[in-house]
matplotlib code that plots the C-alpha trace (Angstrom):
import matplotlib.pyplot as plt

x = [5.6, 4.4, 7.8, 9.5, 8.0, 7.6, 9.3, 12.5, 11.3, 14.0, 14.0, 14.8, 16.6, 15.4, 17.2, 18.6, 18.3, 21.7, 22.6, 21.5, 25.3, 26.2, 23.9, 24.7, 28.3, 27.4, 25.5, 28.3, 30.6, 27.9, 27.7, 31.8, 32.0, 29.2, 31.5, 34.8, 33.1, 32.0, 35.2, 36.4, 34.3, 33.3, 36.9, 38.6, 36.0, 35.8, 39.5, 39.4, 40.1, 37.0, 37.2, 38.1, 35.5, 36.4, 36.7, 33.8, 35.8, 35.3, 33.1, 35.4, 34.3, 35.3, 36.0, 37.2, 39.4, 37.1, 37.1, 38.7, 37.2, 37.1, 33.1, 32.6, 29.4, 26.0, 23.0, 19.2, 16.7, 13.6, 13.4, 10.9, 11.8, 10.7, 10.7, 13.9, 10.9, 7.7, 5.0, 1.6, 0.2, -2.6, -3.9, -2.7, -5.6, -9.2, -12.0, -13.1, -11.2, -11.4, -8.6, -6.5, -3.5, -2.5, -3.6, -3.5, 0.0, 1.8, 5.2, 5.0, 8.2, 9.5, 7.1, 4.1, 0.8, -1.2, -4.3, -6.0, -8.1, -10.9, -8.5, -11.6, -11.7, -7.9, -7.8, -10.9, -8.2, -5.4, -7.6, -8.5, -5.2, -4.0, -6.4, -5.5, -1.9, -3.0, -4.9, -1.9, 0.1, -2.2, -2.9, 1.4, 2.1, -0.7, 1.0, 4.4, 2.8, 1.5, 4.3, 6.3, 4.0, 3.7, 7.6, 8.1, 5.2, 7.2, 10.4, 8.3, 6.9, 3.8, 3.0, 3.6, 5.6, 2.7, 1.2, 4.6, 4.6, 1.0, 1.7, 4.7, 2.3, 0.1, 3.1, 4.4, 0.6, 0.0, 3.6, 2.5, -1.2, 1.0, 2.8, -0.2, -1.4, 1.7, 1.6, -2.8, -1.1, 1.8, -0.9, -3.3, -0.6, 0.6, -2.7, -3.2, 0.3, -1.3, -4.6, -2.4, -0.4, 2.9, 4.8, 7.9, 9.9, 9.9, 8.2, 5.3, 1.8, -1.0, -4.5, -6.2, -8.2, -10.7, -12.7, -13.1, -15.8, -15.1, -14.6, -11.3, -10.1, -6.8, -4.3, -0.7, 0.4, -0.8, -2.5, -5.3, -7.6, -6.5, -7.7, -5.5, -5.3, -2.5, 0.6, 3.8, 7.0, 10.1, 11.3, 15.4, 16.8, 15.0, 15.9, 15.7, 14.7, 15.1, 16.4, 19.1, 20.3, 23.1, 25.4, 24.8, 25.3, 29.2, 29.9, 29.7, 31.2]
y = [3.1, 3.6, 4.9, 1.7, -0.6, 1.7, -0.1, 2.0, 2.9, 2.2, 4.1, 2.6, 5.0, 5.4, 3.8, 6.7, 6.7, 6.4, 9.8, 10.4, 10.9, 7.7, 6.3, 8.3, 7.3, 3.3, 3.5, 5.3, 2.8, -0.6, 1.2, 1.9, -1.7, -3.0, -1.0, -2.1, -5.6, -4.8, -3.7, -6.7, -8.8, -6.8, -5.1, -7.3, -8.2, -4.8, -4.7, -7.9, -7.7, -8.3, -12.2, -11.7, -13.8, -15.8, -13.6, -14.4, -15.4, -12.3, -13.9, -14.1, -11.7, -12.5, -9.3, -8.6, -5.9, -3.0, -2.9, 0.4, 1.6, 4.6, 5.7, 8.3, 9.1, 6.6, 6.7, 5.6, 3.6, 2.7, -1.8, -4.4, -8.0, -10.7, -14.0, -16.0, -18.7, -18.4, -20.8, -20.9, -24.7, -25.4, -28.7, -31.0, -33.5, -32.2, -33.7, -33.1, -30.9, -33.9, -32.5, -29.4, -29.6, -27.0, -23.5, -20.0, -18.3, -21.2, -22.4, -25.8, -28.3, -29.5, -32.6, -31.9, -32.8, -29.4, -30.8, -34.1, -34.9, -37.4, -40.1, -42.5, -42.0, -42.6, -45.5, -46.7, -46.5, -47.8, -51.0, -50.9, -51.0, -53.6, -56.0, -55.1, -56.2, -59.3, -60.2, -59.0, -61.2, -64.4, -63.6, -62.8, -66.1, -68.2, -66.5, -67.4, -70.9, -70.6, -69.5, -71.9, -75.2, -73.6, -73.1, -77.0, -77.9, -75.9, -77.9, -81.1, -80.0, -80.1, -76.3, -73.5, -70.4, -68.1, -70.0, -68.9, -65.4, -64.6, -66.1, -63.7, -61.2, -62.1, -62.4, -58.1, -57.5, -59.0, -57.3, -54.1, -54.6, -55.3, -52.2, -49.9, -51.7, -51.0, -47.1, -47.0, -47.9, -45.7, -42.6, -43.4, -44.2, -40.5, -38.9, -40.8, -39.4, -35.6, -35.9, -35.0, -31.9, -31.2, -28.4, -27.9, -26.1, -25.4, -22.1, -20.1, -20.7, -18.2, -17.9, -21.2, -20.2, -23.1, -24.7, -28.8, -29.7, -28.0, -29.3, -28.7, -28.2, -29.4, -29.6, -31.6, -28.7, -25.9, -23.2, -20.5, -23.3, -25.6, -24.3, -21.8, -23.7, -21.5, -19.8, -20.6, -18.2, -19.1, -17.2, -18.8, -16.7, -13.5, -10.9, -7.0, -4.9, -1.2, 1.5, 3.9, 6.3, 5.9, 8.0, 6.8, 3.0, 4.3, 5.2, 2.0, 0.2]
z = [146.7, 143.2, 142.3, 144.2, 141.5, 138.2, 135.4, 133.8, 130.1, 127.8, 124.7, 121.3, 119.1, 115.7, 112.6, 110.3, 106.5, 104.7, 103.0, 99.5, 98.5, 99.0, 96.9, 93.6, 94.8, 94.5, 90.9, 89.7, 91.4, 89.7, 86.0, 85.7, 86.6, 83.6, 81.4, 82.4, 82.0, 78.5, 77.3, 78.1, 76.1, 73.1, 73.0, 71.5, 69.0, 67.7, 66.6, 65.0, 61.3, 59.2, 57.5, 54.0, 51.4, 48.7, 45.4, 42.6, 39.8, 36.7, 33.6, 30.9, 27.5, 24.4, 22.0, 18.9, 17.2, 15.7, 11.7, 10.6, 7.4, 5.2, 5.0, 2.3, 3.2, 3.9, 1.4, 2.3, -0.1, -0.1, -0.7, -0.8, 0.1, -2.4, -2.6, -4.9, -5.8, -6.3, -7.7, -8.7, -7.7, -10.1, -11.3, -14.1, -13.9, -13.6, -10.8, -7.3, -4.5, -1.4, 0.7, 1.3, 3.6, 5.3, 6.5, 4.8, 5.9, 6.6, 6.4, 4.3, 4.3, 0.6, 0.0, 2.0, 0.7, 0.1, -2.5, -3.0, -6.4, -6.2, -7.9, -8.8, -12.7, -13.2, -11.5, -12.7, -16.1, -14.4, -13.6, -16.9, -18.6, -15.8, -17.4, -21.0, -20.1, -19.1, -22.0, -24.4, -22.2, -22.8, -26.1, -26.6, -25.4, -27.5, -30.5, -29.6, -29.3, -32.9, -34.5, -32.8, -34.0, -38.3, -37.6, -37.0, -39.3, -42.1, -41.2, -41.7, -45.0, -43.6, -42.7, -45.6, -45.3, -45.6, -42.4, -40.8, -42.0, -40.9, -37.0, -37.4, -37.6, -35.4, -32.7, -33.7, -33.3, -29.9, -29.0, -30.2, -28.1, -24.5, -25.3, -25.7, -22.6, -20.6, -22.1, -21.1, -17.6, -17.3, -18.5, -16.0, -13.3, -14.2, -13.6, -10.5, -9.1, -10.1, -8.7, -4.9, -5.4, -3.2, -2.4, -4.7, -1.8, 1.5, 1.8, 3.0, 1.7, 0.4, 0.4, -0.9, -4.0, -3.5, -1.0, -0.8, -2.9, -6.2, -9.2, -10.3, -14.1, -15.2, -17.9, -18.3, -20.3, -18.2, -19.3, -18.3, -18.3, -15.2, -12.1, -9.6, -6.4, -4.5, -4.4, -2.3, -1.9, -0.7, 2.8, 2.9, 1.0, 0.1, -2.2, -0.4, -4.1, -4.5, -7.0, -7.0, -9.6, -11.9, -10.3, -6.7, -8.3, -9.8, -6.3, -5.0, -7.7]

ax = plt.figure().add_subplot(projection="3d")
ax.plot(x, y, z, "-o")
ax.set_aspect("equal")
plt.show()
């Protein structure tokens, strides 16, 4: 009886694993693939012909022939620049130093104002003569009055001739007074003009000699007894100085 109703046993057979073979066979298979792929794509890329770029234009040179000369040999000396002008700036009128204009070493333009004189006294003078003009002038025309009136009295018979001479005189003497005026002025106009000192020429300065303050001695003339104030050289063109023998000065010649 217990065999009547035993249940059959079916057995389920067991799944087998693929051989090893096969799948060194299929990555071989995939990765010839990948590459057939890539040849595809970056094939043609690889024989393309590189894009050509635009050519930078060559700078253009400028040259000249080559100077052919015969050299018969090349000598060395020994030179010194110095300067084509050079000037000693000193005063022509005498007072106090108010004002220097510029700084030691430097390079000055033609006009520049380098030195200022205390310019009081002369025109204290030139204010003076001013005035003395202006008398002559009053004093010029009250004589031409003068003469005028002994001239018509003297017509009338009623002036004499040596009343006419002497306003004569009095007229050259006024004349002669405006004209010593007008000279006082011009003298005292010249000495205000000196009392600031320019530069002659454009050039390079020195060493100022004196300091603001000082009193300054000067001369129209010149001399050892006006006062040094500075020196200026001229740098455009220079002179290049040095000596050579006799016979090294016929070779060149």
């Amino acid at each position: 009886m217990d065999n009547a109703f035993r249940q059959p046993t079916t057995e389920v057979p067991s799944s087998k694993e693929p051989p090893r073979h096969n799948i060194k066979l299929y990555a071989g298979i995939g990765a010839l693939i990948l590459l057939v792929i890539a040849a595809v794509i970056v094939g043609p890329k690889l024989f393309e012909e590189p894009t050509v770029r635009a050519a930078t234009p060559s700078p253009t040179v400028i040259v000249s022939q080559p100077i052919q000369r015969e050299l018969h040999g090349r000598l060395q000396f020994l030179g010194q620049f110095s300067a084509v002008d050079q000037v000693e700036l000193r005063a022509q009128v005498g007072g106090t130093l108010t004002y220097i204009g510029f700084r030691d070493g430097d390079i000055v333009r033609k006009g520049t104002l380098l030195f200022t004189i205390d310019p009081t006294p002369y025109q204290i003078k030139f204010d003076q003569g001013t005035a003395q003009i202006a008398n002559a002038k009053a004093r010029l025309e009250l004589a031409t009055t003068e003469l005028t009136r002994a001239q018509t009295l003297q017509k009338t018979d009623a002036g004499t001739v040596e009343n006419v001479d002497r306003r004569e005189a009095e007229l050259r003497s006024e004349q002669a007074s405006l004209e010593a005026a007008e000279a006082l002025v011009r003298d005292a106009k010249f000495d205000i003009d000196r009392t600031h000192v320019y530069a002659p020429f454009s050039g390079r300065m020195g060493t100022h000699l004196v300091s603001v303050g000082n009193l300054i001695s000067g001369n129209r003339v010149g001399g050892s007894t006006t006062t040094l104030l500075a020196t200026i050289v001229s740098i455009n063109p220079i002179y290049l100085n040095f000596d050579m023998s006799e016979g090294d000065f016929l070779n060149f010649e």
